[in-house]
C-alpha positions as CSV (number, residue, x, y, z in Angstrom):
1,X,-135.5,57.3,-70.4
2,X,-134.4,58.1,-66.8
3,X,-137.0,56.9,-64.2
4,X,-139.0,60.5,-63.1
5,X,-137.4,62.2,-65.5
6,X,-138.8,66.1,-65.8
7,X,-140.0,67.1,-69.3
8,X,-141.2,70.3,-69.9
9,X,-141.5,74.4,-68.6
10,X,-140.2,75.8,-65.5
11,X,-142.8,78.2,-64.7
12,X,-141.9,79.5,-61.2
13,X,-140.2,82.8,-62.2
14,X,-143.1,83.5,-64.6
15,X,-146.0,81.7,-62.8
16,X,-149.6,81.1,-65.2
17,X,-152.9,82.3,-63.4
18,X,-156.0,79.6,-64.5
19,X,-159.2,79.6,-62.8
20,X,-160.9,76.9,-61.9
21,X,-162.4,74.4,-63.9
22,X,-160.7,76.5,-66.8
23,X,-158.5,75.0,-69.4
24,X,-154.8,76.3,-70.2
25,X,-153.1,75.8,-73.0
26,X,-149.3,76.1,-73.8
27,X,-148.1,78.4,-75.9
28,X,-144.9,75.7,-77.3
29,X,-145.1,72.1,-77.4
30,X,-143.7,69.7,-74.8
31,X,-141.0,67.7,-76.6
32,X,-139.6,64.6,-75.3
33,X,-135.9,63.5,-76.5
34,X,-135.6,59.7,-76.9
35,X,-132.2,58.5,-76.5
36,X,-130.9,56.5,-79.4
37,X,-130.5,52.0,-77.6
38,X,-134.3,53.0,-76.0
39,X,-136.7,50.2,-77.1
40,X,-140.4,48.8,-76.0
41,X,-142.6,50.1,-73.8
42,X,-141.9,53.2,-72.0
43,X,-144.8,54.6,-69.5
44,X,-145.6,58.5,-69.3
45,X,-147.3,60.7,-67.3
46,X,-148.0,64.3,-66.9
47,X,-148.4,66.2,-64.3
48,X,-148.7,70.1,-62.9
49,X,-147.3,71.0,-59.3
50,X,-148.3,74.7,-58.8
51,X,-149.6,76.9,-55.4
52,X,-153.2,78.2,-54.3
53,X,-153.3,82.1,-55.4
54,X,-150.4,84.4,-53.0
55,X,-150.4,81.7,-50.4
56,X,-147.9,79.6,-50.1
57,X,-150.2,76.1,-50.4
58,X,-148.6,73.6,-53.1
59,X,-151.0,71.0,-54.9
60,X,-150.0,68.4,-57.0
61,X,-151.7,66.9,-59.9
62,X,-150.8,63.8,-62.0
63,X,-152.9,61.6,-64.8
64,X,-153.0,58.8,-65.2
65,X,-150.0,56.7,-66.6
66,X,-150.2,56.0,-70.4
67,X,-147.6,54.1,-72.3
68,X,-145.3,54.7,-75.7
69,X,-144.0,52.1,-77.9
70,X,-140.9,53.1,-79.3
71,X,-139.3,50.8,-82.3
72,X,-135.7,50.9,-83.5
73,X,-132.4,51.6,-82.3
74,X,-131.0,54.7,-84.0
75,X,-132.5,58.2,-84.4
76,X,-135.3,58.1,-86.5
77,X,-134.5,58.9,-90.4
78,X,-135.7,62.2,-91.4
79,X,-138.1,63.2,-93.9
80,X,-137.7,63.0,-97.0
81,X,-139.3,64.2,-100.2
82,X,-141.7,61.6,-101.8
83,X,-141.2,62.7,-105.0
84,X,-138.6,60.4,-107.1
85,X,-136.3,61.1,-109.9
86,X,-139.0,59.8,-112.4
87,X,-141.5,62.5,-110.9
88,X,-139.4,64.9,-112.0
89,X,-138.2,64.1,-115.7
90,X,-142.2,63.4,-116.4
91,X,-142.3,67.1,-115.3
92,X,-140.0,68.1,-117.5
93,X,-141.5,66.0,-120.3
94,X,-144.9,67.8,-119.6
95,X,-142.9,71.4,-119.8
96,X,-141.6,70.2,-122.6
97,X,-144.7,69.3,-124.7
98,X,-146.4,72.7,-123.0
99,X,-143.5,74.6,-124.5
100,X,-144.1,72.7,-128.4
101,X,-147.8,73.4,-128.0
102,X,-147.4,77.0,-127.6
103,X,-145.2,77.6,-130.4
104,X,-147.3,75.6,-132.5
105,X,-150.5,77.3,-131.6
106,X,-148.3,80.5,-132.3
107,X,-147.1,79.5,-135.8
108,X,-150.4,78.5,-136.9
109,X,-151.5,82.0,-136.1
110,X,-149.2,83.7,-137.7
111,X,-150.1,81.2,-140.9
112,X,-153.5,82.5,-140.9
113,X,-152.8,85.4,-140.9
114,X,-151.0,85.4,-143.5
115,X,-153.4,83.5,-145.7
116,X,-156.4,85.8,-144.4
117,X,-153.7,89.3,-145.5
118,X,-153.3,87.5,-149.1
119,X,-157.2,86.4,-149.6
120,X,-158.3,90.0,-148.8
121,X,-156.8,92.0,-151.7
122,X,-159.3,94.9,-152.7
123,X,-160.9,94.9,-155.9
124,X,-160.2,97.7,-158.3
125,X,-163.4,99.0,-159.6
126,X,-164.3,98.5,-163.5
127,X,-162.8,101.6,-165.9
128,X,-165.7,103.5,-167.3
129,X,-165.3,103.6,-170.9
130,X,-164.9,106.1,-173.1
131,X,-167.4,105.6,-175.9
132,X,-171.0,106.3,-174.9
133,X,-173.1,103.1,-173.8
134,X,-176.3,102.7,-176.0
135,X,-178.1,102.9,-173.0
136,X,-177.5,106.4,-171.7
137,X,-180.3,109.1,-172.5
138,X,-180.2,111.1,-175.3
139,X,-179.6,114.2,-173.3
140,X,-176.2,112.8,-171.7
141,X,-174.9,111.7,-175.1
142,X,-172.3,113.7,-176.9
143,X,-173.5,115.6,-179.9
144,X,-170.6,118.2,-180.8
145,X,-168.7,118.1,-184.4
């Protein structure tokens, strides 16, 4: 990276109000480009340069330096799913067996219904006779000639 190298937002035209001892926070996030050949140890720091209310008084404030270490030298791979092509047909496989499962449970619905339709027949009540049972009374017997 170039040697005081400016990262970051340009806030003259629109300047940020923070009182004192407040804390500010940006709305986007500060991103740093690292050139592809860039490797080990490179130091950072950030720092605010802003004015004192309407006058025209600058102040400057920087923290203290920290350091990255950046590995490889090509642009970093980009992510990737982590799911792999065996992932997916066990997913299918599960589908699969949901599918069977349901038709099953279906089938053997339908089956007992069927029985239960076939067990229930009604039962046709027993034909009264024609000829007098011994037991009726003798005033419900037949007595004409």
């Amino acid at each position: 990276m170039p040697s005081e190298g400016f990262y970051g937002f340009n806030l003259s035209s629109t300047p940020v109000t923070v009182a004192s001892g407040s804390d500010y926070f940006f709305p986007q996030p500060i991103n740093v480009n690292i050139p592809s050949g860039v490797n080990g140890v490179q130091g950072y720091y950030v720092g605010v340069e802003g004015t004192v209310g309407a006058s025209s008084d600058t102040f400057s404030i920087n923290s203290a330096s920290a350091e990255i270490l950046v590995t490889g030298t090509g642009p970093t791979a980009t992510p990737s799913s982590s799911t792999n092509p065996n992932d997916q047909s066990s997913n299918l496989l599960l589908l699969y067996v949901a599918v069977i499962v349901v038709v099953v449970m279906v089938l053997l619905l339908i089956l007992v219904m069927v029985l239960r339709k076939k067990r229930k027949h009604p039962e046709k009540p027993a034909e009264t006779s024609a000829q007098p049972s011994s037991e009726q009374k003798p005033s419900e017997q037949d007595f004409s000639i």
